[in-house]
C-alpha positions as CSV (number, residue, x, y, z in Angstrom):
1,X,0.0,0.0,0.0
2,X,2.0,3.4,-0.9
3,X,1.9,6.5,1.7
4,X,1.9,9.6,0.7
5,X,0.4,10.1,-3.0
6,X,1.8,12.3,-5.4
7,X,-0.2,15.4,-6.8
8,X,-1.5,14.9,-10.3
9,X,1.0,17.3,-11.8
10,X,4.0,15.5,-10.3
11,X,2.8,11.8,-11.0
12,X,2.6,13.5,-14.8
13,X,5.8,15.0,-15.0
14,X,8.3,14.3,-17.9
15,X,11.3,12.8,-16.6
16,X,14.6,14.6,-16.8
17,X,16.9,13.7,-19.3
18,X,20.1,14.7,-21.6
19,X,20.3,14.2,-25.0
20,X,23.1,11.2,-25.3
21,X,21.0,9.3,-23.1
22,X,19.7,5.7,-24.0
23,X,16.6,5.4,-21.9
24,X,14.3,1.9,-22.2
25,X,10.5,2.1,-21.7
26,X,8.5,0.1,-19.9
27,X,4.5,0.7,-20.5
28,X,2.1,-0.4,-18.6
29,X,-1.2,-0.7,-15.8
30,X,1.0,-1.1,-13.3
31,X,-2.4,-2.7,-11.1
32,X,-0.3,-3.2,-9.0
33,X,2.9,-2.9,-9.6
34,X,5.2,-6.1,-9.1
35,X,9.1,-7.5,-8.3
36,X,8.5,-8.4,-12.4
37,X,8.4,-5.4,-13.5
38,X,11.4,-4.8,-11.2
39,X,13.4,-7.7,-12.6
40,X,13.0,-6.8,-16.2
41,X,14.0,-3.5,-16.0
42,X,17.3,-4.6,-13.9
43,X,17.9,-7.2,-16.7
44,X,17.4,-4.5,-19.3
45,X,19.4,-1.9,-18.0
46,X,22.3,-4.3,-17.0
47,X,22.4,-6.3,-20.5
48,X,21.6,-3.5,-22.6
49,X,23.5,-0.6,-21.3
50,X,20.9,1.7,-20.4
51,X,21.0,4.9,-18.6
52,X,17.0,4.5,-17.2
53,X,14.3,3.0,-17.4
54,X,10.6,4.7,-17.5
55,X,8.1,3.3,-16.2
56,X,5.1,4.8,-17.8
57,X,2.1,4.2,-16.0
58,X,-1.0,4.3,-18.5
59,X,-4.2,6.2,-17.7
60,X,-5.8,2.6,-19.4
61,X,-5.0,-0.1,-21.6
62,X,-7.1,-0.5,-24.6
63,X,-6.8,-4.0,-24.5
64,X,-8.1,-4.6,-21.0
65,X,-11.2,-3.8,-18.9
66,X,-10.5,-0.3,-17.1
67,X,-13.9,0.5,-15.2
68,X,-12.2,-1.0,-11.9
69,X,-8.7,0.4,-12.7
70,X,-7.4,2.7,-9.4
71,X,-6.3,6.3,-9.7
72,X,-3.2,7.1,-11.8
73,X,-1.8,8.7,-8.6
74,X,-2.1,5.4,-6.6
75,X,-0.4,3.4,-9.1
76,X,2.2,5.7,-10.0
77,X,3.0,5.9,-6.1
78,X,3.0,2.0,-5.6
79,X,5.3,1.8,-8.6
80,X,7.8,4.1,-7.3
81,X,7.7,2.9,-3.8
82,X,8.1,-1.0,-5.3
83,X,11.4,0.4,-7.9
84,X,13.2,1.6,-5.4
85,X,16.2,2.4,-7.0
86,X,17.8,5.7,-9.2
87,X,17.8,4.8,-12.6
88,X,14.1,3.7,-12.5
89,X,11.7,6.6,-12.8
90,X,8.1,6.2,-13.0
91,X,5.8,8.9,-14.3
92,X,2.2,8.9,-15.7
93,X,2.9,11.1,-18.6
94,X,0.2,9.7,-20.8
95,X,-2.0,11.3,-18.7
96,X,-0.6,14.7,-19.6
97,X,0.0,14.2,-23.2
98,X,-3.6,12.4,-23.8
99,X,-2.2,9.6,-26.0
100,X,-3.9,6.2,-25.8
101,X,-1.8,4.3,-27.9
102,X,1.7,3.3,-27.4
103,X,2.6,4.5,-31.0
104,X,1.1,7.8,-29.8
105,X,4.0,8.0,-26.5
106,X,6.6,7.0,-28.4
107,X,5.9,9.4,-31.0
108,X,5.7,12.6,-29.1
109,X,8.9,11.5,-26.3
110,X,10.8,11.1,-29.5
111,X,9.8,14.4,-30.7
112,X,10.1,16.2,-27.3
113,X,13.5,14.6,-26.0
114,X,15.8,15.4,-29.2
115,X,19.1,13.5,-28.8
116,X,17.7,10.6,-26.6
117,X,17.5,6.9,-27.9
118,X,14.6,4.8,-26.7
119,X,14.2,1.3,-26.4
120,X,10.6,0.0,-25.6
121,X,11.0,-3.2,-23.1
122,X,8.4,-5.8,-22.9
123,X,7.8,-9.1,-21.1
124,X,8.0,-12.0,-23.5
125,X,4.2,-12.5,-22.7
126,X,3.5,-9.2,-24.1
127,X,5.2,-10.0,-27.6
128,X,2.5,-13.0,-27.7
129,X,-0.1,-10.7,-28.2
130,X,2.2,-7.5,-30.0
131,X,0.6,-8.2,-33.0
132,X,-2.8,-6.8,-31.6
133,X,-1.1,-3.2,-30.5
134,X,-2.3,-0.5,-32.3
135,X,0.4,0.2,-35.1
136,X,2.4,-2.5,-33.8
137,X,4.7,-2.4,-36.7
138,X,5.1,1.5,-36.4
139,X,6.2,0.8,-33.2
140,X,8.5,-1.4,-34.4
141,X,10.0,1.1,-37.3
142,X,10.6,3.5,-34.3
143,X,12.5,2.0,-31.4
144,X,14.5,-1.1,-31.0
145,X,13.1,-3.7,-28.6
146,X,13.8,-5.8,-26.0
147,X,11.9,-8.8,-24.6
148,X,12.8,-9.9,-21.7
149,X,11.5,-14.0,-20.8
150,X,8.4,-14.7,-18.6
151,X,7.8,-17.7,-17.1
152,X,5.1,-19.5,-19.0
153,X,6.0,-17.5,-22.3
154,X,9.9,-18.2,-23.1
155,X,9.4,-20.4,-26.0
156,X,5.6,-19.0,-27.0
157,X,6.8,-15.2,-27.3
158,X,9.7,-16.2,-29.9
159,X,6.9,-17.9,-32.2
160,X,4.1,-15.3,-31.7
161,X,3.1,-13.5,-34.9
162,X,5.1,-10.2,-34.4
163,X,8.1,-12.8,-33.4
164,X,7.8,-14.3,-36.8
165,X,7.1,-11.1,-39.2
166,X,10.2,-9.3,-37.3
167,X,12.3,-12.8,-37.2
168,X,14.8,-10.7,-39.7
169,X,15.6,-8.1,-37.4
170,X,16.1,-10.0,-34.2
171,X,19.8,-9.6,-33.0
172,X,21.6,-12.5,-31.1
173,X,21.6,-12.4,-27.5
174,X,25.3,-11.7,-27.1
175,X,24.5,-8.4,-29.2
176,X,22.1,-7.1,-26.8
177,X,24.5,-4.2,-26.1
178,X,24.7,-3.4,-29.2
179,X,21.2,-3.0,-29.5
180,X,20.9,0.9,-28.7
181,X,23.0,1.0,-31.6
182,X,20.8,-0.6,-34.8
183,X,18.5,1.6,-36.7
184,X,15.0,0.0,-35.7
185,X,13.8,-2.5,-37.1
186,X,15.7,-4.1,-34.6
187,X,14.8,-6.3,-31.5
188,X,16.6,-8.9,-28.8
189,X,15.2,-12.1,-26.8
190,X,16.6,-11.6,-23.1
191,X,16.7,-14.8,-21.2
192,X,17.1,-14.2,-17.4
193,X,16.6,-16.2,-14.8
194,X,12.5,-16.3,-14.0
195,X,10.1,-14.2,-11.7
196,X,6.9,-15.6,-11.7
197,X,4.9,-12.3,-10.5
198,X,2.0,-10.6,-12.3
199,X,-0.5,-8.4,-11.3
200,X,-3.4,-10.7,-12.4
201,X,-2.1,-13.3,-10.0
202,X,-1.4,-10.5,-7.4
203,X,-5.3,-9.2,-8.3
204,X,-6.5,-13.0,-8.0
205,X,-5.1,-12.9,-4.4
206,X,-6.6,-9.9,-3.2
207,X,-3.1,-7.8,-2.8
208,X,-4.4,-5.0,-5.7
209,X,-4.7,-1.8,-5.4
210,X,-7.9,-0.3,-3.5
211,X,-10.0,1.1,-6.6
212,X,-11.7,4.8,-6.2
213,X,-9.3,6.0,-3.7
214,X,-7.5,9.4,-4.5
């Protein structure tokens, strides 16, 4: 349960950066937050070189039910309390910018943070379903990617649709350094060892976030 919340304005704020910066993003509900979100982003910044990762908590996700989903200010409060650590920033920014759509985010960060490279970071289970993403290939012509393995989804993500259409671009593991440095298309498989977390399980179990609380 996170303390204090943060006003709207400051759970919206842009992260600071510099342009030179390699900085991964990491979408999602965040209801609640989990140690697998944690562990990705640790993978990812260690095998990838990062400077950050961004969390960006989303205002919804058009794939899911929101009607129950709690206030952007608790989430974006659990999710910092939970990533405990410097180069992990969390922000709600979608809120601000009123983009619904990944596409959308990445889009307008690229356009407002000149001199940055992104790379968008998602659980192997989420590449299953990439293919359903609005402008999922757009995506895919704008940032490199990196998947990082979930358990349940280490051998499906690699053979989902998107996995298949992008095989071309996919870089060895050993390159995944290197990554920041292709021109997108470009996307990596990170095997790591496992964290079994999710926040549907964590939901299932009754340790969610309270819903209507500001």
């Amino acid at each position: 349960m996170p303390g204090t919340l943060p006003t709207p304005a400051d759970a919206r704020r842009l992260p600071s950066f510099s342009p030179g910066m390699t900085i991964g993003l990491f979408g999602g509900s965040f209801n609640p937050p989990h140690e697998g979100h944690r562990h990705a982003s640790l993978v990812a910044l260690t095998r990838l070189g990062l400077d950050q990762v961004w969390w960006l908590v989303t205002p919804g996700n058009p794939l899911k039910d929101n009607q129950a989903l709690p206030s952007l200010e608790m989430r974006v409060a659990a999710a910092r309390q939970l990533a405990d650590h410097p180069r992990i920033v969390v922000t709600g920014i979608e809120a601000d910018i009123h983009t619904r759509y990944t596409y959308d985010t990445i889009a307008w960060l690229q356009r407002r943070c000149p001199g940055v490279t992104f790379v968008w970071i998602m659980g192997a289970d989420n590449l299953a379903g990439f293919h359903r993403w609005q402008h999922w290939r757009g995506i895919a012509s704008r940032v490199a990617i990196a998947v990082v393995a979930r358990p349940g989804a280490t051998t499906k993500g690699p053979l989902a649709k998107a996995a298949r259409v992008l095989a071309a671009f996919r870089l060895p593991e050993y390159e995944a350094r290197n990554l920041k440095r292709h021109r997108p298309p470009a996307w990596v498989f990170l095997h790591a060892p496992l964290d079994s977390n999710s926040s549907t399980a964590l939901r299932a179990r009754g340790h969610g976030l309270p819903v209507g609380e500001n």
